[in-house]
MARNUPA-703204 format. One line per 3 residues: for each residue x, y, z of C-alpha. Coordinates in pm, 1 decimal, always signed. Layout:
N
X Y Z; ...
end
This chain:
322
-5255.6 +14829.5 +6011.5; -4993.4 +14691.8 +6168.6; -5122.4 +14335.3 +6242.9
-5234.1 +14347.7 +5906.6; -4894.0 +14359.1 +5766.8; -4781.1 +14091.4 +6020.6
-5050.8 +13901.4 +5913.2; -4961.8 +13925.3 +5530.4; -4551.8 +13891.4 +5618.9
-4680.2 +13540.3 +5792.4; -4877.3 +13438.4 +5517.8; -4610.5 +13439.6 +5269.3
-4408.1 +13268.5 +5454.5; -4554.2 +12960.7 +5506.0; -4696.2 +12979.1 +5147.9
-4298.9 +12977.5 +5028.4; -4230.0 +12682.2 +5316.5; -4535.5 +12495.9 +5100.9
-4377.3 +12537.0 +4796.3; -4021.7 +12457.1 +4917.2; -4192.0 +12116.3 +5100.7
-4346.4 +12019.6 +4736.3; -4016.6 +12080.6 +4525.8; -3847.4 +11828.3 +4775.9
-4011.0 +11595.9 +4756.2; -4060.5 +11527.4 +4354.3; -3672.5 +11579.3 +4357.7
-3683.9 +11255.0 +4626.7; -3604.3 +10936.2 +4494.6; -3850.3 +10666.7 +4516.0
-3797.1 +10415.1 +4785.5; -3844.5 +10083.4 +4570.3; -3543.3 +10045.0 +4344.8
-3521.3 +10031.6 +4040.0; -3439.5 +9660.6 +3907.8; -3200.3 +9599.7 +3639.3
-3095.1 +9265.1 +3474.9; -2740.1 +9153.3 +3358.5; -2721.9 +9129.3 +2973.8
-2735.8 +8713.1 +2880.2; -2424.0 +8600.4 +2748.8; -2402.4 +8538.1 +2376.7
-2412.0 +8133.4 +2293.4; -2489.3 +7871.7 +2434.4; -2586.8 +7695.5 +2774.3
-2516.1 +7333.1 +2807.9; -2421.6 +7165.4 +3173.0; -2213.3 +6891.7 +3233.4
-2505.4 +6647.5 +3281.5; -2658.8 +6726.7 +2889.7; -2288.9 +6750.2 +2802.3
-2246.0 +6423.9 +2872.1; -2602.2 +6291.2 +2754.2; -2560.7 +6420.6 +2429.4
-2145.8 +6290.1 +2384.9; -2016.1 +6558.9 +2316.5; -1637.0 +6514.5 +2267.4
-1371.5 +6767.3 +2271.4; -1055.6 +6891.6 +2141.8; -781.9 +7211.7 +2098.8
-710.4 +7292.5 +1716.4; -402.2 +7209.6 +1559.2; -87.0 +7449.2 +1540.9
-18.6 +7439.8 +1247.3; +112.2 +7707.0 +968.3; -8.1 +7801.7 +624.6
+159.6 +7766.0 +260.6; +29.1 +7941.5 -23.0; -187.3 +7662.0 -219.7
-304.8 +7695.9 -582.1; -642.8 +7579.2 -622.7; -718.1 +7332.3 -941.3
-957.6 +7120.6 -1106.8; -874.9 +6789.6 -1264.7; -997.4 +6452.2 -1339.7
-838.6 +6086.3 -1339.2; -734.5 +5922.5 -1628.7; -918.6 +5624.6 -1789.6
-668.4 +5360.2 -1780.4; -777.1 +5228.5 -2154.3; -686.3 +5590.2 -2284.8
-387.7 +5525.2 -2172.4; -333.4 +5190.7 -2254.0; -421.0 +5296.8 -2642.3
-161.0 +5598.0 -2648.5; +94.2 +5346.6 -2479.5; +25.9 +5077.0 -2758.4
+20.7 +5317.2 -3076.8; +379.2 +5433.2 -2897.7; +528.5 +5128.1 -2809.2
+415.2 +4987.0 -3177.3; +621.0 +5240.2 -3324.8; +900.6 +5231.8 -3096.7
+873.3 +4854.6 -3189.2; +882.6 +4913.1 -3574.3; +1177.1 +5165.4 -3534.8
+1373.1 +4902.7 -3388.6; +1275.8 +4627.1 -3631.3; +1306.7 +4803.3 -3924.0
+1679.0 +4925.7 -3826.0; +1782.7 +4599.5 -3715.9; +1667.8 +4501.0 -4085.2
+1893.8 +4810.4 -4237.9; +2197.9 +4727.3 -3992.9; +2187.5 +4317.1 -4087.8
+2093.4 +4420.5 -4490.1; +2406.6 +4667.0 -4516.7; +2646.0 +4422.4 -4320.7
+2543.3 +4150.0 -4629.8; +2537.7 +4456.9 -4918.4; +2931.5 +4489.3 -4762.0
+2999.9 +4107.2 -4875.5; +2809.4 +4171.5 -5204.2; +2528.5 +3949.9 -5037.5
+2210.4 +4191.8 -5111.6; +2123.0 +4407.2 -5421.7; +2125.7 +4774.1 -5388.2
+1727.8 +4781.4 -5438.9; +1759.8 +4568.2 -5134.2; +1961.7 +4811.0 -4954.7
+1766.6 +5085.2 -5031.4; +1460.1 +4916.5 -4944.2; +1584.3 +4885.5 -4564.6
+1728.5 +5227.8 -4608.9; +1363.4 +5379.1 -4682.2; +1190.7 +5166.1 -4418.1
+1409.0 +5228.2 -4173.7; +1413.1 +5594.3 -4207.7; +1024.2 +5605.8 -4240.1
+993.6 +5386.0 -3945.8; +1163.5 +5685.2 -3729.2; +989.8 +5953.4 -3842.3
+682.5 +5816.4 -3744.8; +831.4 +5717.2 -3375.5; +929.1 +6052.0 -3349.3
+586.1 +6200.6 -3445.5; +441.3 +5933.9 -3198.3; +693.5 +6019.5 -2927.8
+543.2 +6387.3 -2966.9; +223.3 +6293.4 -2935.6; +251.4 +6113.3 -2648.5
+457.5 +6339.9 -2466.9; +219.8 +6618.2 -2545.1; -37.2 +6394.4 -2376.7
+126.4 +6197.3 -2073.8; +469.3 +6393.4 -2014.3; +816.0 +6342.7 -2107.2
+894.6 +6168.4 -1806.3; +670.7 +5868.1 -1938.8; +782.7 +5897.8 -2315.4
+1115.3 +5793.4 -2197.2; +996.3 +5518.7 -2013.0; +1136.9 +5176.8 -2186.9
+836.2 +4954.4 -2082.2; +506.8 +5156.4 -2088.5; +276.7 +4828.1 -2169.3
+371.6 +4734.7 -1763.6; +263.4 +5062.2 -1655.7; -48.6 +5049.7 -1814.5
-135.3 +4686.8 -1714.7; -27.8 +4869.0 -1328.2; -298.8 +5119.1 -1380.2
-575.6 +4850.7 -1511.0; -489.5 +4587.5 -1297.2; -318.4 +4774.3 -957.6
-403.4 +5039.3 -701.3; -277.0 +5321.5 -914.2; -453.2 +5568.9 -1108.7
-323.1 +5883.3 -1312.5; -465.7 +6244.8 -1265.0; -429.6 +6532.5 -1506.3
-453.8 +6848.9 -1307.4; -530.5 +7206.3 -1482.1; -411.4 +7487.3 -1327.6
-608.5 +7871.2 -1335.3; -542.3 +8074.7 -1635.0; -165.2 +8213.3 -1692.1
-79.5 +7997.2 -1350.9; +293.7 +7876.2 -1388.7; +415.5 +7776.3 -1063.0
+771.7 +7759.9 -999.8; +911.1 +7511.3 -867.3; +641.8 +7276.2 -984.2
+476.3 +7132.4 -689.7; +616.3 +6778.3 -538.2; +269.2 +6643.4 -422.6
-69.0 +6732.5 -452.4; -404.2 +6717.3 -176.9; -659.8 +6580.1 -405.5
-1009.0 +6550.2 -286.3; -1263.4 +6358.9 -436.0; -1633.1 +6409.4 -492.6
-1651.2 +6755.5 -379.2; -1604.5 +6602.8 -43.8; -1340.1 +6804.5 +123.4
-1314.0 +6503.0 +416.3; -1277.7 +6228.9 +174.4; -894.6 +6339.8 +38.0
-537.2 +6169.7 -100.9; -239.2 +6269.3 -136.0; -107.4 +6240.5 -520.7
+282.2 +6247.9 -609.1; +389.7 +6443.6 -907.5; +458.3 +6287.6 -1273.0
+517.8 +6516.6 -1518.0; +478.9 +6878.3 -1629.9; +232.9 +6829.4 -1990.1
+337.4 +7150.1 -2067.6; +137.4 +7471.8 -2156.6; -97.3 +7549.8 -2398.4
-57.0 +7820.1 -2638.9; -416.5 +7897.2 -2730.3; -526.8 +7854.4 -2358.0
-240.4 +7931.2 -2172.0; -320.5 +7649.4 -1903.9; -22.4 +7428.7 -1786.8
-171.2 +7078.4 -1725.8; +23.8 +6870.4 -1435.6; +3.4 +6496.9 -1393.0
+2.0 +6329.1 -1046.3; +27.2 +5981.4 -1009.5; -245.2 +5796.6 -678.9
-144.5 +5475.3 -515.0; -509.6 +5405.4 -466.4; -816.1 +5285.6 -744.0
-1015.1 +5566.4 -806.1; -1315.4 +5589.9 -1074.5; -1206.5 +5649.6 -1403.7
-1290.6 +5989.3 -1558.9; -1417.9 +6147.8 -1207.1; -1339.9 +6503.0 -1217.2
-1183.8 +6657.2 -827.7; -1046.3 +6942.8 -710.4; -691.3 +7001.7 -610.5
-505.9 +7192.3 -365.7; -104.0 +7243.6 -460.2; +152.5 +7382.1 -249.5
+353.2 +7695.7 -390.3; +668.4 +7863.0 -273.0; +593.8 +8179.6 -10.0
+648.4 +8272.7 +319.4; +415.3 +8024.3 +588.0; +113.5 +8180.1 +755.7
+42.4 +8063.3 +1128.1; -261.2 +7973.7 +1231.3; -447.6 +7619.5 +1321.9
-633.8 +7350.7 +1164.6; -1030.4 +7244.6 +1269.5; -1127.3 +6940.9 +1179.4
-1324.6 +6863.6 +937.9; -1574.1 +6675.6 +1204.2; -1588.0 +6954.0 +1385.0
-1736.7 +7223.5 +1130.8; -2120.6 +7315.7 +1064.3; -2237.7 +7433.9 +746.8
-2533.5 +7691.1 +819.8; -2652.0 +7962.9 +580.6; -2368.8 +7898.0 +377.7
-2089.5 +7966.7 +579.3; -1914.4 +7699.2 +839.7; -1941.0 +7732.0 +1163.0
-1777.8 +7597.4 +1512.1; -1859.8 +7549.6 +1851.5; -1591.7 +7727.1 +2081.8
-1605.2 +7656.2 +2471.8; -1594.2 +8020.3 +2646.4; -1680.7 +7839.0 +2983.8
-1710.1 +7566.4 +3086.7; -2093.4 +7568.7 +3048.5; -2090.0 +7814.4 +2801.6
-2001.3 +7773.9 +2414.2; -1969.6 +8052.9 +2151.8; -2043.3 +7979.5 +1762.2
-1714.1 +8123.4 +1558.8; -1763.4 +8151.2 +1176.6; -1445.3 +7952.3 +992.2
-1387.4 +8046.5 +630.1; -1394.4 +7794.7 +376.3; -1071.7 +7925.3 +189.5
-744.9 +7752.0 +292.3; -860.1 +7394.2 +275.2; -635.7 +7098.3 +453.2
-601.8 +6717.9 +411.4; -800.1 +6695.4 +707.5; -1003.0 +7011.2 +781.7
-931.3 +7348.5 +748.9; -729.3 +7613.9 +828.3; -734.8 +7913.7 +1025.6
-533.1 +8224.7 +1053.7; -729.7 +8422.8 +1337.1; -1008.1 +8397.6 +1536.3
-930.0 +8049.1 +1699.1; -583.1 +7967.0 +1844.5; -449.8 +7589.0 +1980.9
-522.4 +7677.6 +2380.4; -942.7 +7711.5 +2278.3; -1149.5 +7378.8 +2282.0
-1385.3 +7327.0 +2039.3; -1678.7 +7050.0 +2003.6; -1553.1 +6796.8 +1735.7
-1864.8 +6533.0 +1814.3; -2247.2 +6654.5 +1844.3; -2220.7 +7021.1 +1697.8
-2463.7 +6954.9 +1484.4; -2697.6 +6893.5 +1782.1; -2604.5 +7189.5 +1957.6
-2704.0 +7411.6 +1652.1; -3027.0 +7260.4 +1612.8; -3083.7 +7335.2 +1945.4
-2972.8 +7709.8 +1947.1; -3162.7 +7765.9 +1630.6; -3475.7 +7621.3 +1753.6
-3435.7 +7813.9 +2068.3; -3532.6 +7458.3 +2261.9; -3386.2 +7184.6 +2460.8
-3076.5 +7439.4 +2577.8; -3088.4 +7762.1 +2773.3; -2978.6 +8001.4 +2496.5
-2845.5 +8331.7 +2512.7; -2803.1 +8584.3 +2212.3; -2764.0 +8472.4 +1876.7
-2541.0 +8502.4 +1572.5
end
């Protein structure tokens, strides 16, 4: 009996020193490791060699700072519109003068008993019908081209200028119940919905407000031949307190899915696309308040190759994507 309890006692022993053995060695770790890779870096690849193959230039953006702009539509002046208000004025600005010339000389002779009194009162009737109708014209066209250029003695010049010279006129509307003030000295004017192809316009004249509309209209005045009747887009300073930021170049910005886009160096393999907004637009790009600052470089030739690369997935070794 009793080597039959030894033998039992031994049994379970080495049945527990089994299971003990087992449980180690699931709890083991394996011997091969396990292999894990880095996470790619977002953007893209390009070494010095392509760099260079494709010319791709470089640059830092501009420090620059930020004044509240009003944005505006407008559209330049056909210099024969002109031309015809400028005639009917100056015709009766003309016929003022005449016809009180004629009253001044007829009641100098009606003083020596040298004209009639119909005579008198014939100059006295022209004369003063001859002014009202300046002053209705004077309204008219200072309603339509400013008081600035209703007071002007020799308007016929200024409209042979704008026919014949680099000079063109530009009547700007500004948004709905929009009354700057100060008025705006100068305006960015760009042409053809092209926001690289831009000129700076000086101010004329304030054409007032109107009362149905409540739209002031502005005119500008261009030192440069532009297509009569075009209609642009304007950007006009305001008074407010400067934002800091920079300004991309125009060059360097991609349009893609309708929003822009630029190429930011990270490395100096390795280039990051940064989404620019398209709301504070410059003479000669755009401007930024965050993202970007003057110490980053960004590609201002060849970004467009660079995105057709990354898109495409080809030609570059691409990491992860917008």
């Amino acid at each position: 009996m009793k080597y039959v309890l030894n033998f039992i006692l031994a049994a379970a022993v080495l049945s527990a020193l089994a299971i003990s053995g087992c449980s180690k060695s699931v709890s083991e770790p394996t011997s091969v490791a396990e292999k894990t890779e880095a996470p790619a870096k977002p953007g893209v690849m390009i070494d010095a060699e392509t760099q260079a193959r494709l010319g791709l230039t470089f640059a830092a953006p501009e420090a620059t700072q930020w004044l509240p702009v009003l944005h505006a539509v407008g559209r330049v002046v056909h210099p024969l519109a002109f031309t015809a208000a400028a005639a009917d004025y100056e015709g009766a600005r003309s016929a003022t003068l005449a016809s009180q010339s004629e009253l001044d000389r007829t009641q100098k002779l009606a003083a020596q008993d040298n004209a009639s009194p119909r005579v008198l009162e014939a100059a006295q009737a022209s004369a003063a019908r001859d002014s009202l109708v300046l002053k209705s014209a004077r309204a008219k066209f200072a309603a339509e081209w400013g008081v600035g250029l209703a007071a002007a003695t020799n308007l016929t010049a200024f409209a042979q200028q704008l026919q014949t010279d680099d000079n063109s006129l530009i009547k700007i509307t500004l948004p709905v119940g929009t009354f700057p003030k100060p008025l705006p000295s100068t305006a960015i004017i760009f042409l053809f919905g092209d926001e690289t192809n831009s000129v700076t316009a000086d101010f004329a004249d304030d054409l007032g407000i109107d009362s149905a509309t409540q739209v002031e209209t502005l005119l500008f005045t261009i030192k440069q031949k532009l297509p009569p009747s075009i209609s642009l887009t304007a950007s006009l300073k305001t008074s407010g307190e400067p934002i800091a930021g920079v300004t991309i170049p125009a060059s360097a910005i991609l349009r893609h899915e309708g929003k822009g886009w630029v190429y930011v160096q990270t490395e100096t393999n390795q280039f990051m696309r940064v989404e620019i907004p398209f709301d504070r637009q410059t003479e000669n790009g755009w401007f930024v308040a965050d993202k970007l600052s003057a110490t980053n470089r960004i590609i201002v030739t060849g970004a467009q190759t660079v995105l057709s690369a990354e898109l495409s997935g080809g030609g570059f070794n691409t990491g992860a994507r917008d």
